[in-house]
Each structure stands twice: as C-alpha cells, then as structure tokens.
mmCIF file of the N, C-alpha and C atoms, coordinates in Angstrom:
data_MODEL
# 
_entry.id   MODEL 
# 
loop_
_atom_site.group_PDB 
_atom_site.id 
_atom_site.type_symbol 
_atom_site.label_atom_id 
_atom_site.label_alt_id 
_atom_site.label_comp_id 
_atom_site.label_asym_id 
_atom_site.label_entity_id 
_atom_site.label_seq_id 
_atom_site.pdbx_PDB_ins_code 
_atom_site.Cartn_x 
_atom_site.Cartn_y 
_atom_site.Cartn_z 
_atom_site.occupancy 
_atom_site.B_iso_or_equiv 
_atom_site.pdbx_formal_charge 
_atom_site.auth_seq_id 
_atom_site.auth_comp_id 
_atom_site.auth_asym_id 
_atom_site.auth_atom_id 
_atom_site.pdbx_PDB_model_num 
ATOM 1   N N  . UNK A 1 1  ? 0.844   -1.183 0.000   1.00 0.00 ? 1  UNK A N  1 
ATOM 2   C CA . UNK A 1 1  ? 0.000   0.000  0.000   1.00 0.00 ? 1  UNK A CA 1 
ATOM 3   C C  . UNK A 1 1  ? 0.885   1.240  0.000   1.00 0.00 ? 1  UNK A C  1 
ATOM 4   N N  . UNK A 1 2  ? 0.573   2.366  -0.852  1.00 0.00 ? 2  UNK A N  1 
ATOM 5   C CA . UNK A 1 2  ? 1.300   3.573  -1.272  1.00 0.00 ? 2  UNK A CA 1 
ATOM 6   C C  . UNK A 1 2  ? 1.448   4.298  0.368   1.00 0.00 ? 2  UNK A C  1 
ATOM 7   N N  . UNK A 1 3  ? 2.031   5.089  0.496   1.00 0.00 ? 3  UNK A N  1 
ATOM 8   C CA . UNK A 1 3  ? 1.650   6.108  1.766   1.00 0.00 ? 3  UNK A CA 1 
ATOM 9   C C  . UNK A 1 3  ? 1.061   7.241  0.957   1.00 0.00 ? 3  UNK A C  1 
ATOM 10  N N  . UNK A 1 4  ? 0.511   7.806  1.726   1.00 0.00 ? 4  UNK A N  1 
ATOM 11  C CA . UNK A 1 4  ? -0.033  9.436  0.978   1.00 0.00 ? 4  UNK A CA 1 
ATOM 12  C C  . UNK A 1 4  ? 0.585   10.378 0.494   1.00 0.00 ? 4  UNK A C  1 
ATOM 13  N N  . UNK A 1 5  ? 1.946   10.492 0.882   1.00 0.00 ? 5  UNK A N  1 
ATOM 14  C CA . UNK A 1 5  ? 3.286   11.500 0.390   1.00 0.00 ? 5  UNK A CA 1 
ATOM 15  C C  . UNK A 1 5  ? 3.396   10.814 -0.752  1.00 0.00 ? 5  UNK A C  1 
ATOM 16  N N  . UNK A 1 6  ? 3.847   9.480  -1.192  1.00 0.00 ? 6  UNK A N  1 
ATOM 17  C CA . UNK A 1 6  ? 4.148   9.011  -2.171  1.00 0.00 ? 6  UNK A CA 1 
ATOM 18  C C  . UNK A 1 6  ? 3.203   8.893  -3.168  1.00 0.00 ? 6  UNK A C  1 
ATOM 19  N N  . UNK A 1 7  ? 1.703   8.980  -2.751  1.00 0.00 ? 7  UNK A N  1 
ATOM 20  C CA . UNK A 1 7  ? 0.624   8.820  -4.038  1.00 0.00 ? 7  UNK A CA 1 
ATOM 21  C C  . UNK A 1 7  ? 0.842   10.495 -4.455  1.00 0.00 ? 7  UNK A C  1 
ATOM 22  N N  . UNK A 1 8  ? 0.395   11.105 -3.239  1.00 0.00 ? 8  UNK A N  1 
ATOM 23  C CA . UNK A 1 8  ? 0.537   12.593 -3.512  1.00 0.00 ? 8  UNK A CA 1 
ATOM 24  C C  . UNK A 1 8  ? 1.814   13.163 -4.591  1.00 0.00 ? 8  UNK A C  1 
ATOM 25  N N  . UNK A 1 9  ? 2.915   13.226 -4.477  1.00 0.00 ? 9  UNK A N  1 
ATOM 26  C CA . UNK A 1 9  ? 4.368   12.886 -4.824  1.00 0.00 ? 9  UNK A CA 1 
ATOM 27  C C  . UNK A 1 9  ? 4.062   12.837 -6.505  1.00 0.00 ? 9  UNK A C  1 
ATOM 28  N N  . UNK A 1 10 ? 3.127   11.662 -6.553  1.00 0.00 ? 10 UNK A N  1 
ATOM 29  C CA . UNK A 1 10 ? 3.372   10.740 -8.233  1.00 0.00 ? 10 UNK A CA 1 
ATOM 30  C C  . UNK A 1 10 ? 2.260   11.431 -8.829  1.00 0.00 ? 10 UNK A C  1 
ATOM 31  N N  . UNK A 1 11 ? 1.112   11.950 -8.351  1.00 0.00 ? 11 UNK A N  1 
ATOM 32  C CA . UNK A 1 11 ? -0.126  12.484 -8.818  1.00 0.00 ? 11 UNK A CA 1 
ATOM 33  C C  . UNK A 1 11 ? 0.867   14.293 -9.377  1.00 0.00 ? 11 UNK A C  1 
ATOM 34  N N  . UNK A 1 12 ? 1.227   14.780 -8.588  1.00 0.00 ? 12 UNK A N  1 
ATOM 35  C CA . UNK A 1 12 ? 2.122   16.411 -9.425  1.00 0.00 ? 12 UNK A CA 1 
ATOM 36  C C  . UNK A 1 12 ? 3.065   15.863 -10.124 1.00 0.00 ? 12 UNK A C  1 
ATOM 37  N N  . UNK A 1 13 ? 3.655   14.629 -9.837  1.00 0.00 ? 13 UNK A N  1 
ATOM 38  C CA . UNK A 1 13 ? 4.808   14.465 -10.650 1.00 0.00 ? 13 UNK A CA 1 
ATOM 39  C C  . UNK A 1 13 ? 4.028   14.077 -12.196 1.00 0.00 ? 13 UNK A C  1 
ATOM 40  N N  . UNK A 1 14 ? 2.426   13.355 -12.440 1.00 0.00 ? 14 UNK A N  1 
ATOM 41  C CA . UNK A 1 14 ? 1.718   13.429 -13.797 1.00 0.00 ? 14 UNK A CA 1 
ATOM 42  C C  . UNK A 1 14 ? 0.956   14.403 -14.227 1.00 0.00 ? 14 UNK A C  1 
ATOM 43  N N  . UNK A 1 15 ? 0.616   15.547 -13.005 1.00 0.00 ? 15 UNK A N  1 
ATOM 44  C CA . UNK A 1 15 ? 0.175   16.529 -13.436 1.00 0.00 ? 15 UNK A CA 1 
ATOM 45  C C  . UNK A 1 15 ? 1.273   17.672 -14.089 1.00 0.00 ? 15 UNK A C  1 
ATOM 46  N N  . UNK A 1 16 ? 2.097   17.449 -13.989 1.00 0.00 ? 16 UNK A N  1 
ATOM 47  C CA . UNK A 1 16 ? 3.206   18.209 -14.867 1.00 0.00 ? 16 UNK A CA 1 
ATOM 48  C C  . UNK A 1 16 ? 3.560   17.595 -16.382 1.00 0.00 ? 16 UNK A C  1 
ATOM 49  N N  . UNK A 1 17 ? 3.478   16.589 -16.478 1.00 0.00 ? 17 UNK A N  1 
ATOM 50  C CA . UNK A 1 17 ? 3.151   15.554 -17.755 1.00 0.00 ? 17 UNK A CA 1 
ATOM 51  C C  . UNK A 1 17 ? 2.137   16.494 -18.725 1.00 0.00 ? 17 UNK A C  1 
ATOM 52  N N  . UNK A 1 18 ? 0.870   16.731 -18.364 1.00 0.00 ? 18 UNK A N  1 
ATOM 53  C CA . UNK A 1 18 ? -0.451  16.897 -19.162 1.00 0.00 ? 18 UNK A CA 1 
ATOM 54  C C  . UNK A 1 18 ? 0.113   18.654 -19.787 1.00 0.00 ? 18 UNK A C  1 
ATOM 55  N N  . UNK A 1 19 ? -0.376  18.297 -21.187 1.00 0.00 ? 19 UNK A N  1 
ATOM 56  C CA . UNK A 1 19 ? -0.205  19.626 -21.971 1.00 0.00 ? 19 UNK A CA 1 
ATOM 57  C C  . UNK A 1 19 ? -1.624  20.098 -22.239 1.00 0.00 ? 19 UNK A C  1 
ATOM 58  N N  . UNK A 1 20 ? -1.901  21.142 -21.292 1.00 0.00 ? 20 UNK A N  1 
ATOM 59  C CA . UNK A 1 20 ? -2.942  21.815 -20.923 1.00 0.00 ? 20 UNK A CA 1 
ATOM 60  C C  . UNK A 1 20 ? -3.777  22.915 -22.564 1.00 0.00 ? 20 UNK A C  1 
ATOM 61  N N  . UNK A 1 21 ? -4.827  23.056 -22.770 1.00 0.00 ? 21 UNK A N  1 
ATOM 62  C CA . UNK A 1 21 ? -5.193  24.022 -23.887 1.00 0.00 ? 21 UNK A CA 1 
ATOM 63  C C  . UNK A 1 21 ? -5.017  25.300 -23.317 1.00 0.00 ? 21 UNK A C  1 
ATOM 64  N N  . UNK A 1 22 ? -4.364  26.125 -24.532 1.00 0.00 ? 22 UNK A N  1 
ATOM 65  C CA . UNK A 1 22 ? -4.486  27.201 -24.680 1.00 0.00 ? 22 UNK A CA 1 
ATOM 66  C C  . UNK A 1 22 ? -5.547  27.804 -24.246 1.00 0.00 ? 22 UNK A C  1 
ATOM 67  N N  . UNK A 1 23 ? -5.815  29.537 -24.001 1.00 0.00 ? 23 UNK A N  1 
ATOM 68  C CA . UNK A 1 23 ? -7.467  29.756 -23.860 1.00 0.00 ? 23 UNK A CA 1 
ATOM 69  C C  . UNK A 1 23 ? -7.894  29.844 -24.753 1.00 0.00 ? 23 UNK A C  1 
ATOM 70  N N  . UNK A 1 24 ? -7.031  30.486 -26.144 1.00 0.00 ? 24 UNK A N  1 
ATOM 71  C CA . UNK A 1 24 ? -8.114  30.109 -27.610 1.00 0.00 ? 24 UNK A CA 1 
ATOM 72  C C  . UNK A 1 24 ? -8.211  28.990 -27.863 1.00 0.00 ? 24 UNK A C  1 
ATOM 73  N N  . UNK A 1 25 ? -7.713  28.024 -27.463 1.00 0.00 ? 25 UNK A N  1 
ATOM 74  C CA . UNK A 1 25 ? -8.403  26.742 -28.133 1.00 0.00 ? 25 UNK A CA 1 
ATOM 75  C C  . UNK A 1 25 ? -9.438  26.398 -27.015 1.00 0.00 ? 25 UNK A C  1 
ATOM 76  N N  . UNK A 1 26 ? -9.395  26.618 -25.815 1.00 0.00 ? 26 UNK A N  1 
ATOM 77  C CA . UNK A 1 26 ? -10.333 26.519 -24.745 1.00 0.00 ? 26 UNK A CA 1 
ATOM 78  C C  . UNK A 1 26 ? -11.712 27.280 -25.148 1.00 0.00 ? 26 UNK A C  1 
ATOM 79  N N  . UNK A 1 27 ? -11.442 28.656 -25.522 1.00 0.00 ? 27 UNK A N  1 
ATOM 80  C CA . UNK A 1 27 ? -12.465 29.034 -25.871 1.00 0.00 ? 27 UNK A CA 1 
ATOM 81  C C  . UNK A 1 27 ? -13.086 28.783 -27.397 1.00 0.00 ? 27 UNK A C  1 
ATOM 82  N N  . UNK A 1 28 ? -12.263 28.088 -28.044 1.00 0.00 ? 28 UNK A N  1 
ATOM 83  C CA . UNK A 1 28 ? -12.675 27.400 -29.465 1.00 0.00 ? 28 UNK A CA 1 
ATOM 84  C C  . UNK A 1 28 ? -13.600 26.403 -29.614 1.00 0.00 ? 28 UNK A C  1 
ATOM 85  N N  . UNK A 1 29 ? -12.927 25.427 -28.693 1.00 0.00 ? 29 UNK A N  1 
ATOM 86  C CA . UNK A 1 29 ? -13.988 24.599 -28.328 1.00 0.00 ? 29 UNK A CA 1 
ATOM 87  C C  . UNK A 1 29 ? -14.813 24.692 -27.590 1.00 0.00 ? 29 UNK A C  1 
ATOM 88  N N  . UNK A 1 30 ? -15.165 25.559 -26.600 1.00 0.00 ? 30 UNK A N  1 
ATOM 89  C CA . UNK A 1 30 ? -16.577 25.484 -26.187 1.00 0.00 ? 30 UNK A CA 1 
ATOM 90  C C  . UNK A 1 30 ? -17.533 26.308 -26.918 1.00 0.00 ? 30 UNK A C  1 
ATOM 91  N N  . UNK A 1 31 ? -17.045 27.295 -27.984 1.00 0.00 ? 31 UNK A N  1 
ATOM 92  C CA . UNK A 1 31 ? -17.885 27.590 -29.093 1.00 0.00 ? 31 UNK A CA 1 
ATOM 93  C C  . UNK A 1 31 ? -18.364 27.076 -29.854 1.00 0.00 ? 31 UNK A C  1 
ATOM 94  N N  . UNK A 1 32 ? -17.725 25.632 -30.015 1.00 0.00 ? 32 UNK A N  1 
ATOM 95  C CA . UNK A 1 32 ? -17.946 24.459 -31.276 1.00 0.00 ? 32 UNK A CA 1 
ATOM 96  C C  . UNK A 1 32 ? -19.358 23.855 -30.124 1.00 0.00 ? 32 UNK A C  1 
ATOM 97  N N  . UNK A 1 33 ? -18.887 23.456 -28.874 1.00 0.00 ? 33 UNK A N  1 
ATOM 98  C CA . UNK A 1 33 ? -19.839 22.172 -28.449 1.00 0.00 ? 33 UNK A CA 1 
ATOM 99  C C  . UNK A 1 33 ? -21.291 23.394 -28.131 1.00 0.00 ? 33 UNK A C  1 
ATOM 100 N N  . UNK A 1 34 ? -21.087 24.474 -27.877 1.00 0.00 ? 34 UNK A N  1 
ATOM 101 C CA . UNK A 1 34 ? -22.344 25.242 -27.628 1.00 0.00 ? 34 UNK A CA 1 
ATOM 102 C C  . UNK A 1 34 ? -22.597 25.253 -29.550 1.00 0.00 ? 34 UNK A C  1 
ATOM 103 N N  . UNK A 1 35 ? -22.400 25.591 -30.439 1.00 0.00 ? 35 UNK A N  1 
ATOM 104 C CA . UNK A 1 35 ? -23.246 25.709 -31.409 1.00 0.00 ? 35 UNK A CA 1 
ATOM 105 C C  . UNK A 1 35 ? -23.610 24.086 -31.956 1.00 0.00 ? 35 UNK A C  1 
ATOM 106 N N  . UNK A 1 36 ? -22.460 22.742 -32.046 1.00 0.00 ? 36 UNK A N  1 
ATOM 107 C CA . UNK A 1 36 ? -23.223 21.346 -31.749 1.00 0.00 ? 36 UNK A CA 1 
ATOM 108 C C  . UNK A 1 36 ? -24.618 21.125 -31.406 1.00 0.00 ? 36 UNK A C  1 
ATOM 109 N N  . UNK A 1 37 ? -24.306 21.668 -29.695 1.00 0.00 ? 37 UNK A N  1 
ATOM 110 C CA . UNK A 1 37 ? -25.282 21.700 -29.015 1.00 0.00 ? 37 UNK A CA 1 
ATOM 111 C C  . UNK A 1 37 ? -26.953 22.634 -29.642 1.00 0.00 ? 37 UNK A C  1 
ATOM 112 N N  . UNK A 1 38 ? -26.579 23.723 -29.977 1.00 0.00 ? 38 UNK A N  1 
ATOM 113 C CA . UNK A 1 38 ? -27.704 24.339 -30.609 1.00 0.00 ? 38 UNK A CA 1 
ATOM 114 C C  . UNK A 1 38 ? -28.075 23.732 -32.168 1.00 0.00 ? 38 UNK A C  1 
ATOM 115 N N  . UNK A 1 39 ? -27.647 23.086 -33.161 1.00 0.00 ? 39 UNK A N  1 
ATOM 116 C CA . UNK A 1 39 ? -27.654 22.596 -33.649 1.00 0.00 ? 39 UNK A CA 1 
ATOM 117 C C  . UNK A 1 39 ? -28.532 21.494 -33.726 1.00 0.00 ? 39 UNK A C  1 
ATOM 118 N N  . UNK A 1 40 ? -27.979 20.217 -33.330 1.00 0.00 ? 40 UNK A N  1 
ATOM 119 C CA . UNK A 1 40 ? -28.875 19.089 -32.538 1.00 0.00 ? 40 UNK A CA 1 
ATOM 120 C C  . UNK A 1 40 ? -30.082 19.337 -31.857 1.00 0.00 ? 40 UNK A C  1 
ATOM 121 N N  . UNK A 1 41 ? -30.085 20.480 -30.932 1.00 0.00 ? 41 UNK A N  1 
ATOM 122 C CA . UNK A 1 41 ? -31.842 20.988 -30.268 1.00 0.00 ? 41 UNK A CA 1 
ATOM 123 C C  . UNK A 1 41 ? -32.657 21.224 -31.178 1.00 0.00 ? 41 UNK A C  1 
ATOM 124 N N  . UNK A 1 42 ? -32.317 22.457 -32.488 1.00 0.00 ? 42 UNK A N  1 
ATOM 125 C CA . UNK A 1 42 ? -32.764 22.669 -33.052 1.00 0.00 ? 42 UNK A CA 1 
ATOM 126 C C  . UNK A 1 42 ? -33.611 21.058 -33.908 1.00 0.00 ? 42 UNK A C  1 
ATOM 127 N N  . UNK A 1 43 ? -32.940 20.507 -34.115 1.00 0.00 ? 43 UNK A N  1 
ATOM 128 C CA . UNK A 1 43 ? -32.947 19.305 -35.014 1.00 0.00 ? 43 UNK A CA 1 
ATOM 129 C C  . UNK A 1 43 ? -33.712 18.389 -34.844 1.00 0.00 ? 43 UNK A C  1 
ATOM 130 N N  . UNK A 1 44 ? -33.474 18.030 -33.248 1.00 0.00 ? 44 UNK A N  1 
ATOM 131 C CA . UNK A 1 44 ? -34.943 17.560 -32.235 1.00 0.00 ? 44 UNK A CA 1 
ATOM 132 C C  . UNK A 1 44 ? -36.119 18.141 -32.194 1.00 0.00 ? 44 UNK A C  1 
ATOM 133 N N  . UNK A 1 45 ? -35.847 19.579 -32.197 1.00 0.00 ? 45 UNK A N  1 
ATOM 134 C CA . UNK A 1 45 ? -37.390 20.371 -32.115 1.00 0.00 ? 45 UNK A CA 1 
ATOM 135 C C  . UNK A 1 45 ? -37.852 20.144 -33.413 1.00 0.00 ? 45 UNK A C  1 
ATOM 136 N N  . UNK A 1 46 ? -37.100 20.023 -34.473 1.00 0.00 ? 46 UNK A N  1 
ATOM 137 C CA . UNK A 1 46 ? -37.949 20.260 -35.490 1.00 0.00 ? 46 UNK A CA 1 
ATOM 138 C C  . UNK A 1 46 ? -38.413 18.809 -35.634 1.00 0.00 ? 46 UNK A C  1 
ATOM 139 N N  . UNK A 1 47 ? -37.575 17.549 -35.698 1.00 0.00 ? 47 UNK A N  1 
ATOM 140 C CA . UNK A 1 47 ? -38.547 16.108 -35.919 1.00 0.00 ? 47 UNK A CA 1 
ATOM 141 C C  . UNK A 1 47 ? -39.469 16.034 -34.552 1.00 0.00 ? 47 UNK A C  1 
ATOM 142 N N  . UNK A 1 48 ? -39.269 16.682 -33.143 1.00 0.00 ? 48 UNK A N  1 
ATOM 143 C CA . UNK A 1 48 ? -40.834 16.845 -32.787 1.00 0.00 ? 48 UNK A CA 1 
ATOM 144 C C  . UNK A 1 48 ? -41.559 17.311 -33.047 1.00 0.00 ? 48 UNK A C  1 
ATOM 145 N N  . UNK A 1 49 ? -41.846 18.230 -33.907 1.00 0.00 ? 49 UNK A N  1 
ATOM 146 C CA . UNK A 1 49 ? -43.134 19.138 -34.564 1.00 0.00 ? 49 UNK A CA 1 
ATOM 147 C C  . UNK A 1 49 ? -43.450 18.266 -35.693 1.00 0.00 ? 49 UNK A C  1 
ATOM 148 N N  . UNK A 1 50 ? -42.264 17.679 -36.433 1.00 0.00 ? 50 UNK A N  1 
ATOM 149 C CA . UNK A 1 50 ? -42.949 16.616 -37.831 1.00 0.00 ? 50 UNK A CA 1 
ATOM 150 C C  . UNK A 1 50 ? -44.305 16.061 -37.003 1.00 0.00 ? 50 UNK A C  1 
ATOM 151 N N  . UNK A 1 51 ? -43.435 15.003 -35.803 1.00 0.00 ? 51 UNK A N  1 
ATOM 152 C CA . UNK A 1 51 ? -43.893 13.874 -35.476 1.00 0.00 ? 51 UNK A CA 1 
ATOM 153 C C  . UNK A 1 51 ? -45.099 14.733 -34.831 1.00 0.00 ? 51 UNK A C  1 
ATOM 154 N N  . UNK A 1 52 ? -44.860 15.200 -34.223 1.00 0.00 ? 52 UNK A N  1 
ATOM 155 C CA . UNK A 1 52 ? -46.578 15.982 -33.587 1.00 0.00 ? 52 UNK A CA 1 
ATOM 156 C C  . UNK A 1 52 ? -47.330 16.009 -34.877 1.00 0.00 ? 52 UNK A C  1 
ATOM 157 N N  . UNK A 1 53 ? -47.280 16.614 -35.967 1.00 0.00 ? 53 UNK A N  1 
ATOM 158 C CA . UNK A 1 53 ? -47.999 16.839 -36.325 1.00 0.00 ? 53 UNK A CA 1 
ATOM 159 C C  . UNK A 1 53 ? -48.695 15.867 -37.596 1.00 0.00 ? 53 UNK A C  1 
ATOM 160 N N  . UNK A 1 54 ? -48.032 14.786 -37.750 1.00 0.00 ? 54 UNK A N  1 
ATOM 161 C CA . UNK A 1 54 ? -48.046 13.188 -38.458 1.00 0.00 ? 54 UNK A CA 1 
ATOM 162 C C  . UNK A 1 54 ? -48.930 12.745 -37.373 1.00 0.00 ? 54 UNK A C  1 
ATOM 163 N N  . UNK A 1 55 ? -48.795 12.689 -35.949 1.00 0.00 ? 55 UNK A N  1 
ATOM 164 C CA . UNK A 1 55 ? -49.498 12.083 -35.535 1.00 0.00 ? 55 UNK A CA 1 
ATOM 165 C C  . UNK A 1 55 ? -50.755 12.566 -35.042 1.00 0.00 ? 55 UNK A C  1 
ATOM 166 N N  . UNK A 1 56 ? -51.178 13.938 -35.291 1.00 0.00 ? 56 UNK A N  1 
ATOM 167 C CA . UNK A 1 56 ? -51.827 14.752 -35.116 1.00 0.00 ? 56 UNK A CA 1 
ATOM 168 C C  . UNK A 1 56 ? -53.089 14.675 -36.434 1.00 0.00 ? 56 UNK A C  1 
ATOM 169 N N  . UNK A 1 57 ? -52.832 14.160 -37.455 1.00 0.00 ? 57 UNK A N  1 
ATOM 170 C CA . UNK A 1 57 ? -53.290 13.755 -38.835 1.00 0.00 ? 57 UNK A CA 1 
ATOM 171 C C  . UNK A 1 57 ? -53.741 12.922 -38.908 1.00 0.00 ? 57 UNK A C  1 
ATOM 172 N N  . UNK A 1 58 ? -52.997 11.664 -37.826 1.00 0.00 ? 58 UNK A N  1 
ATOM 173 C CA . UNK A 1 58 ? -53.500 10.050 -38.244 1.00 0.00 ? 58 UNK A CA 1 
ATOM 174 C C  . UNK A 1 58 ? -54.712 9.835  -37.139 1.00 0.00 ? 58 UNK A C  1 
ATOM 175 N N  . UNK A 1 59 ? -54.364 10.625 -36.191 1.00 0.00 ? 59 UNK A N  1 
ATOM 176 C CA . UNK A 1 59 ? -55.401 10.829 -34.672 1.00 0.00 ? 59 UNK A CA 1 
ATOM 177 C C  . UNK A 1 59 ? -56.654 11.624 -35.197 1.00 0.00 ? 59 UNK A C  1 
# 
C-alpha cells in the first residue's frame, strides 16, 4: 500500500506531464460544443413538430 506523500508525490509528478489548452483553443472549443449543441436541439425540435404533427393527422 502507497503512503499518501508518495501517491501525492506521483499524482504532481503526472500533473506536470499533461499539456494543458491554450485559452483560444479553450475558448474554441466550447464555441464548437455550444453551437453542436444548438444545432442538434434545433434538429430535435424540429422532428418533434414533424412527429406531432403526423401524428396529429393520423389521430
């Protein structure tokens, strides 16, 4: 079993490893997954209004 100095120790010693994003690419991509995101809603809303209204026809 590790001691806590030594897990602690190895956890900064891999957080110095990780190559962190830029803020423009930080803020790049969360411009991409927010318009994704609006995208896809949109896309849903609209095959729920088909389907509402297909089934709104057959009813």
């Amino acid at each position: 079993m590790l001691k806590a100095s030594t897990y602690i120790n190895e956890v900064i010693r891999e957080i110095k490893k990780v190559t962190w994003p830029s803020k423009k690419q930080t803020q790049d991509m969360t411009l991409l997954v927010i318009g994704v995101s609006l995208v896809v809603g949109l896309y849903i809303v609209l095959l729920d209004f088909i389907f509402q209204k297909l089934m709104t026809g057959i009813l």
